[in-house]
C-alpha positions in Angstrom: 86.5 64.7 111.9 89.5 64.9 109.8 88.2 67.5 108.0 87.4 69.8 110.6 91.0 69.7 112.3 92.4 70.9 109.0 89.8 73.5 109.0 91.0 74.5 112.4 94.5 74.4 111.9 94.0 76.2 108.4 92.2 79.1 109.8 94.4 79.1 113.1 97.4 79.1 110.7 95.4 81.9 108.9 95.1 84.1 111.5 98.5 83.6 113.0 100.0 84.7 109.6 97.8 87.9 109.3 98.9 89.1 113.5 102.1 88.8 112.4 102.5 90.4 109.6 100.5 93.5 110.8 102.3 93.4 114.1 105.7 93.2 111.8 104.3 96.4 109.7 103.5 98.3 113.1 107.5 97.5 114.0 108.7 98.6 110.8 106.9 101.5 110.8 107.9 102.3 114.4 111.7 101.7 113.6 111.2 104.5 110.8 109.9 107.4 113.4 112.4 106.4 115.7 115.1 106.4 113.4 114.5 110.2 112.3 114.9 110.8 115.9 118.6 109.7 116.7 119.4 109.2 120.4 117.3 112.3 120.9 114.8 111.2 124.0 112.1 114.0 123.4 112.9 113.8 120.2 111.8 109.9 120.0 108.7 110.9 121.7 108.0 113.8 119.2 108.1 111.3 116.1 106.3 108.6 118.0 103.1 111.2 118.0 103.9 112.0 114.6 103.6 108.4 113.7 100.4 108.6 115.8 99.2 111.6 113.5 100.0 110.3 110.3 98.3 107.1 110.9 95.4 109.2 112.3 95.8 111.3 109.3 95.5 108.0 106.8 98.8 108.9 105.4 99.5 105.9 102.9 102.3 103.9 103.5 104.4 105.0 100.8 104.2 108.7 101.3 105.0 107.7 105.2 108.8 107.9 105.2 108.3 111.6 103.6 105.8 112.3 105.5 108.2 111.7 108.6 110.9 112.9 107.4 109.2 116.3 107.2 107.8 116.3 110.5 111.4 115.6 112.1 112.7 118.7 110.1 110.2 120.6 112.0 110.9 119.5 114.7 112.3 122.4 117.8 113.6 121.4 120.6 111.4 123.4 123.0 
């Protein structure tokens, strides 16, 4: 019996560490669209779908800041 509470608690423990650090990534990675966008409200909602598109797109995770940052020079205020 002992042994299977430490299983449980491991793996619980596991899993608990691997939501968090993805949702941490998803945050960071938001904060970095949003911050292109300044206090721009279409604007935030522009790199938000750009965020959407290079994650669609695969970009990797070190070309995303570039990536972003030339999508928000593109950006037109239509």
């Amino acid at each position: 019996m002992d042994y299977f509470i430490i299983a449980v608690t491991t793996v619980a423990g596991l899993y608990f560490h691997g939501w968090l650090y993805v949702r941490i990534r998803r945050w960071t990675d938001r904060d970095l669209a949003l911050s292109f966008a300044g206090k721009d409200e279409q604007k935030r909602e522009f790199m938000l779908q750009r965020l959407e598109a290079a994650k669609a797109q695969k970009v990797k995770r070190k070309e995303l800041a570039a990536w972003l940052e030339r999508e928000a020079a593109g950006y037109s205020a239509a």
